[in-house]
C-alpha positions as CSV (number, residue, x, y, z in Angstrom):
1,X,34.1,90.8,-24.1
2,X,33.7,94.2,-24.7
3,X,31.7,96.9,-26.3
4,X,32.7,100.5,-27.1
5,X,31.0,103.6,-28.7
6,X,32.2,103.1,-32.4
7,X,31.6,99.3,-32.1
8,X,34.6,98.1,-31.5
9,X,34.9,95.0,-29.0
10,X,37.4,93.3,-27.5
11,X,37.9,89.8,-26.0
12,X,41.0,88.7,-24.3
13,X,41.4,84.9,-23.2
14,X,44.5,82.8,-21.6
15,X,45.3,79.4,-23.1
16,X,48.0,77.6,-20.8
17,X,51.2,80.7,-20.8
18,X,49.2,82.0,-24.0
19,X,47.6,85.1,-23.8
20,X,45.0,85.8,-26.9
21,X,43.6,88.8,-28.2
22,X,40.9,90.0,-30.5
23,X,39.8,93.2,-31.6
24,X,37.1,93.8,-34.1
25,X,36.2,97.2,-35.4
26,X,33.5,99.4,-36.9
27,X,34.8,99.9,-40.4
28,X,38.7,99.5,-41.8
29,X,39.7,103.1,-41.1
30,X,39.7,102.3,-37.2
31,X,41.0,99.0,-37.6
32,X,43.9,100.2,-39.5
33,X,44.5,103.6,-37.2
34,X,44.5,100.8,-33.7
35,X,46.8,98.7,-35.7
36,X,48.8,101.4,-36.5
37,X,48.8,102.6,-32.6
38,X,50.2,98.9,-31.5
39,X,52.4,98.7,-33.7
40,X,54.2,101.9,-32.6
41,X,54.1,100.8,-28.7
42,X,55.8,98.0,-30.1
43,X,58.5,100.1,-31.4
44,X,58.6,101.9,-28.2
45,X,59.8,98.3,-26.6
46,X,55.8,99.0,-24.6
47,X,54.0,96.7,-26.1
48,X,55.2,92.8,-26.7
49,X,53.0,90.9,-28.8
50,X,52.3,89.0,-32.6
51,X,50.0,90.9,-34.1
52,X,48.1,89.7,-37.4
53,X,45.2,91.3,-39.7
54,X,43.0,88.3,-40.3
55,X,40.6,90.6,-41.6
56,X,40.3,94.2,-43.5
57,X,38.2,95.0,-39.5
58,X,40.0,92.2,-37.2
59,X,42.9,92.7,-35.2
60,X,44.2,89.4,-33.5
61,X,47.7,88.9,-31.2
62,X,49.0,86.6,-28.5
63,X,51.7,86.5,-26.6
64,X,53.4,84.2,-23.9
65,X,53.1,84.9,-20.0
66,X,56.2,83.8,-18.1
């Protein structure tokens, strides 16, 4: 896990071929501008994974490792 400046932290763990993700933010304003940011990588073709708002400051995504 990891902590940043503006409280954001990160954890990223492997379950079998799953790889899980988990952001938590500061506040909803940065939650919503990194969501924002993935999901345009994702349009890009960049970035491949489910990505979900369990939260208004929790961003959570997997995806499968071949």
């Amino acid at each position: 896990m990891r902590t940043y400046g503006i409280k954001t932290t990160t954890s990223v763990d492997r379950v079998g071929h799953t790889v899980l993700i988990s952001i938590v933010c500061e506040d909803e304003r940065i939650a919503e501008a990194a969501t924002e940011l993935l999901r345009r990588r994702q349009q890009h073709g960049a970035l491949f994974i489910d990505l979900q708002r369990p939260t208004m400051v929790q961003i959570d995504g997997s995806f499968e490792r071949q």
